[in-house]
C-alpha positions as a printed Julia matrix, in Angstrom:
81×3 Matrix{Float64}:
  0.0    0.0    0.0
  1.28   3.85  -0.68
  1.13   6.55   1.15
  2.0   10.29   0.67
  3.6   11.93   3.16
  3.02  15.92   3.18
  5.88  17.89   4.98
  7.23  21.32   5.48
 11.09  22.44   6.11
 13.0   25.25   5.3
 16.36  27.0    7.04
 17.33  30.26   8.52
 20.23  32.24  10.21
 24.01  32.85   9.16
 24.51  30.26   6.28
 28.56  30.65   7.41
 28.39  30.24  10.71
 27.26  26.68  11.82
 26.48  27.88  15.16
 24.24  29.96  13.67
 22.33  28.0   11.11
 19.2   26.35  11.82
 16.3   23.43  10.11
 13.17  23.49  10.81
 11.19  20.68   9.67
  8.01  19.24  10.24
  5.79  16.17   9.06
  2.23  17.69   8.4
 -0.05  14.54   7.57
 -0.04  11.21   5.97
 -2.81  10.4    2.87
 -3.85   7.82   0.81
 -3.48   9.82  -2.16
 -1.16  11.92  -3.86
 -4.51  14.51  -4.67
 -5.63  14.48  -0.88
 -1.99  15.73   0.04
 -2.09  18.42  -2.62
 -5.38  19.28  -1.59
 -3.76  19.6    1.98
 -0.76  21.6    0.69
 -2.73  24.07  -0.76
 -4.52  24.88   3.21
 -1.47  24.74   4.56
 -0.03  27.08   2.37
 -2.67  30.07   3.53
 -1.59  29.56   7.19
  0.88  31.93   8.69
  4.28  30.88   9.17
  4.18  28.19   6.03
  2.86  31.13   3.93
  6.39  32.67   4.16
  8.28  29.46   2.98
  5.45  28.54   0.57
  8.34  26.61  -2.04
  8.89  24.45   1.01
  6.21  22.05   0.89
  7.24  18.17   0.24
  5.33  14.91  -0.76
  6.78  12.2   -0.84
  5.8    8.55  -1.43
  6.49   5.84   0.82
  5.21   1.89   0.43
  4.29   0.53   3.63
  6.34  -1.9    5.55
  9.23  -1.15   3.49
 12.83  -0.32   4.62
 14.07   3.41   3.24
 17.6    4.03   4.69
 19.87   4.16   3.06
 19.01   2.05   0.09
 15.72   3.75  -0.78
 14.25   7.05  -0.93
 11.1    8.03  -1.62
  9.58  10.42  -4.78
  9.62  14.33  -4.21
  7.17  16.39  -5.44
  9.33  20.15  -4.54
  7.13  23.67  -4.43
  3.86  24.97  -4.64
  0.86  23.62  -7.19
């Protein structure tokens, strides 16, 4: 069975100081299909704080009960729709 996971991530502060530099990152639902995570992309996209980093929306599509690290990854979709 597939699933799409929907996420959000982006990074901030002085790129040349490592001390500095931070992630954020954050898992914002799991769907059955590829269209209900789009359709939940494009909510989360009007909600403050995700509106700012709108290109930094992922889906990505995972099989269950399979192993992803390191040999696997699964498919990006990058950006807005």
């Amino acid at each position: 069975m597939e699933v799409f996971i929907l996420s959000h991530g982006y990074d901030y502060g002085d790129i040349f100081d490592k001390y500095k530099w931070n992630e954020e990152s954050r898992v914002l639902g799991v769907y059955y299909t590829k269209t209900e995570a789009l359709k939940a992309l494009l909510k989360y996209q009007k909600i403050k704080g995700f509106s700012s980093h709108i290109s930094n929306f992922y889906i990505e599509k995972y099989i269950l009960d399979e192993m992803y690290w390191p040999q696997k990854v699964g498919h990006k979709i990058r950006g807005s729709v």
